[in-house]
N, C-alpha and C positions, 0 to 999 in steps of 0.2 A: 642568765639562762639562754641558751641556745634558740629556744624558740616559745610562743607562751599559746599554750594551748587552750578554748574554750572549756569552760567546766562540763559540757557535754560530752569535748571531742579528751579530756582527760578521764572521764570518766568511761567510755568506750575505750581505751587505752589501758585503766588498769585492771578492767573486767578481760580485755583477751589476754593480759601477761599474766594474769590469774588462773587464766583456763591455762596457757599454755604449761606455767608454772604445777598445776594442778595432775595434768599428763604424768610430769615426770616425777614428783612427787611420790602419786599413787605406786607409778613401775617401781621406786626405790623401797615405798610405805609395803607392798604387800608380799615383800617375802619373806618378812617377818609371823604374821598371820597364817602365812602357808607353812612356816616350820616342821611344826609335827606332822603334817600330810608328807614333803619334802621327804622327811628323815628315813618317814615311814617306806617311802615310794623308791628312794634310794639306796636302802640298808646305809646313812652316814650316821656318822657322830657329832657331839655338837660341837667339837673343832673342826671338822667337815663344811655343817654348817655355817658355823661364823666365817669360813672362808667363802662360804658364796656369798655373804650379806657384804664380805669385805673387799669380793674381787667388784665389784658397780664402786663403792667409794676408791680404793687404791687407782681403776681405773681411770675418775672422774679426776681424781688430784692430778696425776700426767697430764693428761687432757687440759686442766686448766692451766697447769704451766707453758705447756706447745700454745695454748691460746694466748697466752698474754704477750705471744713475741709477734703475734700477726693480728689482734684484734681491734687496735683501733687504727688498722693502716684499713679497715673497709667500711662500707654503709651497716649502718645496726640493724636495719631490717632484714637487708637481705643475707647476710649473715646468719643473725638467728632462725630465719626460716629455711635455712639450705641446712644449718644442723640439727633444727628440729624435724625436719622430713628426715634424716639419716637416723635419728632415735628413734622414730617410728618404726622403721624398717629393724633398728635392732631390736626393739621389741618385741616384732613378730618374731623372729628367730629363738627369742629366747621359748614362745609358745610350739615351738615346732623342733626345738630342743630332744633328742632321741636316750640321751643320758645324762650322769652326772656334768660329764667331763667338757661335753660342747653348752652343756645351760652353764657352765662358769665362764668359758667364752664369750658366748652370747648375751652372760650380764655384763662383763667387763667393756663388750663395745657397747651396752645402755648406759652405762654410768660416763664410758669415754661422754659421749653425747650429752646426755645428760647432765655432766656437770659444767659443760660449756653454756645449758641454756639457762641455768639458775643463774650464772655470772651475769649473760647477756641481761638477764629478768631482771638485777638489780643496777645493772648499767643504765637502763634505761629509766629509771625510777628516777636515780640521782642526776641524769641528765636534762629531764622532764618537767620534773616535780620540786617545785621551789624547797625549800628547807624548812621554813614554817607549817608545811603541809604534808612532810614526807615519813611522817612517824604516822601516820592515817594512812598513807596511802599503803605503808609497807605491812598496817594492818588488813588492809585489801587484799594485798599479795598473802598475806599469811591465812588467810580464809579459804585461798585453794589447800594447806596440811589440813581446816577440818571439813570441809568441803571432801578433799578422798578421802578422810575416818567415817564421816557420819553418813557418805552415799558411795563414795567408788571401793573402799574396804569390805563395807557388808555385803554390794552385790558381788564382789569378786570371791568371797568368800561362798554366797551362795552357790554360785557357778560352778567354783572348786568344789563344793562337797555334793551336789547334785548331778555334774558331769565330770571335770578334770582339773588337775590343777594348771592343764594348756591354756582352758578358759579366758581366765584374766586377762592375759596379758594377749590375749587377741582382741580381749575390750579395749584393754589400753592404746592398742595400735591403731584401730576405729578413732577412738576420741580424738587421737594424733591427725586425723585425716578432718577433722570436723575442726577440730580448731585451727588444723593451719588456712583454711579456706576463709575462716572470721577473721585470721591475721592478718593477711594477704589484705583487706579490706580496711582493717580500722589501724593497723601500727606505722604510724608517720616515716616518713625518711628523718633520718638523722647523719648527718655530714657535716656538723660545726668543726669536729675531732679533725676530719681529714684536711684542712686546711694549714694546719701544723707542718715545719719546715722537715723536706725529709730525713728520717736519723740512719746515720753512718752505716749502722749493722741492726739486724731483727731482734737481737736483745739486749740495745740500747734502752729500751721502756721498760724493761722487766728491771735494768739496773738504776736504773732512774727512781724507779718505786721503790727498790731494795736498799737504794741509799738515803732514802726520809726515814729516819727514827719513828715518828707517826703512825707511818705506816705499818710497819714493824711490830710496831705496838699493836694496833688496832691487829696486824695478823695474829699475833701471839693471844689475843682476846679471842678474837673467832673459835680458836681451835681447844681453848679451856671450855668456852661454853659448848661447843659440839663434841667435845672428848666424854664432859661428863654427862650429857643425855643419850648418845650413844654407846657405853659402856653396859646399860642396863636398859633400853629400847629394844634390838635386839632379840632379846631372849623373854620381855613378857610372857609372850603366848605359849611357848615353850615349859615355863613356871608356872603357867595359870594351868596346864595340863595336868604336867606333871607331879606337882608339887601341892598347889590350892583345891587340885581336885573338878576344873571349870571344866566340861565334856567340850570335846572340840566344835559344836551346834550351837552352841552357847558363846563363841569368843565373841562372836560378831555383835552383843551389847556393847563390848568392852570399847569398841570401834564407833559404835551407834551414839553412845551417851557419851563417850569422849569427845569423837567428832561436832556433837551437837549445842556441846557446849564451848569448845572451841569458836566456832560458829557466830556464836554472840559474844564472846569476851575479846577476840580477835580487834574488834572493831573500836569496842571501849577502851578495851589497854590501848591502841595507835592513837586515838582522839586524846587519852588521858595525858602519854607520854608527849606530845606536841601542847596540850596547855600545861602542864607542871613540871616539864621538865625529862629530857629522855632519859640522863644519869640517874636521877630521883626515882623513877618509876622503875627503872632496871634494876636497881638495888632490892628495892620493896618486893618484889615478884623473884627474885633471884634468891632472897634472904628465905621468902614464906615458900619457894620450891624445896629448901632440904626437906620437907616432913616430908613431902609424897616418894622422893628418893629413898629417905631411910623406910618409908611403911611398905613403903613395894617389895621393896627386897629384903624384908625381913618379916613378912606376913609368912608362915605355913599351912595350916588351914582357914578357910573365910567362906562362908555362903556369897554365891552369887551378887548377892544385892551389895555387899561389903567390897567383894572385890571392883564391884564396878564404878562405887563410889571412889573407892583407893585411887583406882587410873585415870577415872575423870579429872579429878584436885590435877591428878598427874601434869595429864595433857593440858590441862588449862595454864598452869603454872611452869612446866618443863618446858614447854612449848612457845608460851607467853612471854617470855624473856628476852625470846629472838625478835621480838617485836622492837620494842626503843634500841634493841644492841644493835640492830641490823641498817636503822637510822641512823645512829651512833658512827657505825663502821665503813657505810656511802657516803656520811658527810666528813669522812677523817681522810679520805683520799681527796688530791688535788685534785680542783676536775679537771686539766688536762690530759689528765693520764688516770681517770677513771676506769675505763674500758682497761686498760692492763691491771690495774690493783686489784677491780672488783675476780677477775677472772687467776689473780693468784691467791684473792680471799674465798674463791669456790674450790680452787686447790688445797688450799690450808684444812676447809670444812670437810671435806671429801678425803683429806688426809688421817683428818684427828680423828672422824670417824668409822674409818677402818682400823686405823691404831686400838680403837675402842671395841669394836666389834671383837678384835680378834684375840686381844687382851683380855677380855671378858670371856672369850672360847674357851682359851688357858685358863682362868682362872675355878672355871667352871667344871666338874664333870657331873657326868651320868651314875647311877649306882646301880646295884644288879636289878632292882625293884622298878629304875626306868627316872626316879626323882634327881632332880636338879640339885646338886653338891655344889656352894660357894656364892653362892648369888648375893646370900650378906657381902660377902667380903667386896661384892664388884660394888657394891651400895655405898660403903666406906670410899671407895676408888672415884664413885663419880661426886660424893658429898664435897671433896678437897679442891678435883676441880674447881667443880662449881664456888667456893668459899674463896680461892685465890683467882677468881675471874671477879667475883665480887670488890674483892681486894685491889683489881687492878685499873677495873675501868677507867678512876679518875685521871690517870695517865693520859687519857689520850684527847688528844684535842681536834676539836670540829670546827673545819675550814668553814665551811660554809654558814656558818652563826656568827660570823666576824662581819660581814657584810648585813644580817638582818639589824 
């Protein structure tokens, strides 16, 4: 390890890659929630829509390609906080957005951003955070996705239906300013990387990652498990409108009680998957995730109370998988060339996820009556994923357990 950090000064450490990780999360988390205000606010369709949800990921995949040919020629910190200040900024613009056609702009530069700092977030984890410890720690990071469900979703939601749907994401750009100042204070310099002899051309390291099979593998895993949560993410709230009958007043349980249960299993799946095993507990959580994929999207009507049970299992279990995979997939990159894998493995996630998004657009339509046509079929789409992600894992091997 590069440097061994006290349990105090690790723990200040993955509480701000949390907050920071949390920012941009929310930005990507809530415009799914905002959908039917959006659609409404817009006159779009909901292949319109899946094209905004899918210009922030399409964006964010380029982004992590451009990054992985210049990202571990710099310091980690200052890096990430020179493009988390520029996600802030696009942020705001997406709240000061005048029409359809500049808010898909202005999410395309949030996601460019954005998906550079999810890379840097897990850069710095695997850097950090020994390997016996880092299935916990990445359930730390994973507690900023219910961290925004259970607190920055609902109040964004309130926001939106009490003033605008500008609201949010001038919240979001606030937090942006609050967390980079705790950054600036508590995220160490990191410089082991730069010591490395310098390569020939800028994407010598992108070919260096490209050519480990491992790697490859672990890429080709990322984008099965993010292809089939967001093929049907997406369009919830949309379905719960439309279709379940949930009044738009109402989503924000969906958020409340998902988030809040996230919240506490986040922590146990991480602690779980480092004593028994990350493959073991990825499988288990991965296997018991089909029911809440096939009950989502093939529930038609449900009171309240049903639907919000449905998407909790969801969240807990959909969600919860990216816990030991995301350990799994920091420790299958060499750590020499960390800092470029992770950042073409936030490309990959950022890729499969729009593929999913927009896949699911297609696949979907509106009827005259306003209800969601196909959503079963998208449920089928992300079950297969998800069965041959399960199928693949064992493939891929973890550098850094050779050494524990």
């Amino acid at each position: 390890m590069p440097q061994t950090l006290t349990p105090q000064r690790e723990r200040y450490l993955l509480l701000t890659l949390a907050g920071m990780q949390f920012s941009h999360i929310l930005d990507f988390m809530i415009m799914m929630p905002l959908g039917p205000i959006l659609m409404r606010e817009f006159g779009i369709s909901t292949h319109e829509f899946g094209f905004l949800v899918a210009s922030y990921s399409f964006s964010a995949a380029l982004a992590g390609l451009l990054a992985a040919t210049f990202v571990d020629k710099f310091e980690r910190k200052r890096l990430l906080l020179t493009v988390f200040a520029l996600f802030g900024m696009a942020t705001l613009a997406c709240g000061l957005s005048p029409s359809y056609a500049t808010l898909l702009i202005a999410r395309g530069l949030a996601g460019a951003f954005g998906g550079v700092i999810g890379a840097m977030v897990q850069t710095l984890v695997g850097d950090l955070i020994p390997f016996e410890r880092r299935a916990t720690a990445s359930g730390i990071i994973s507690a900023s996705f219910s961290l925004s469900t259970v607190a920055g979703v609902p109040m964004s939601l309130w926001l939106a239906n009490h003033y605008s749907w500008r609201a949010p994401f001038l919240l979001i750009a606030i937090t942006t300013v609050l967390f980079l100042v705790i950054a600036l204070k508590h995220l160490p310099d990191v410089r082991h990387h730069l010591s490395q002899a310098k390569r020939a051309h800028p994407f010598s390291a992108m070919f260096e990652v490209l050519a480990d099979a491992n790697h490859l593998r672990a890429l080709l895993f990322t984008m099965l498990i993010l292809f089939s949560g967001f093929t049907v993410i997406p369009y919830i709230t949309v379905y719960a409108v439309a279709n379940i009958g949930i009044a738009q007043h109402d989503i924000f349980y969906i958020y409340l009680y998902g988030g809040a249960a996230t919240l506490i299993t986040s922590r146990m799946i991480g602690r779980l998957a480092d004593k028994r095993g990350k493959m073991k507990i990825y499988r288990l959580i991965a296997i018991a995730a089909i029911v809440p994929l096939f009950t989502v999207t093939h529930l038609t009507t449900a009171p309240l109370w049903l639907w919000v049970l449905c998407t909790t299992v969801f969240f807990v279990l959909v969600s919860g998988r990216m816990i030991p995979a995301m350990a799994i997939i920091t420790s299958a990159a060499q750590p020499k060339l960390r800092g470029t894998f992770m950042s073409l493995n936030s490309s990959a996630q950022q890729l499969a996820s729009g593929l999913a998004a927009t896949l699911a657009g297609f696949i979907t339509t509106q009827s005259a009556t306003g209800q969601i046509i196909g959503y079963d079929r998208v449920g089928y789409v992300a079950i297969t994923a998800n069965i041959l992600a399960i199928a693949f894992v064992s493939r891929i091997v973890m550098h850094d357990q050779k050494v524990i």
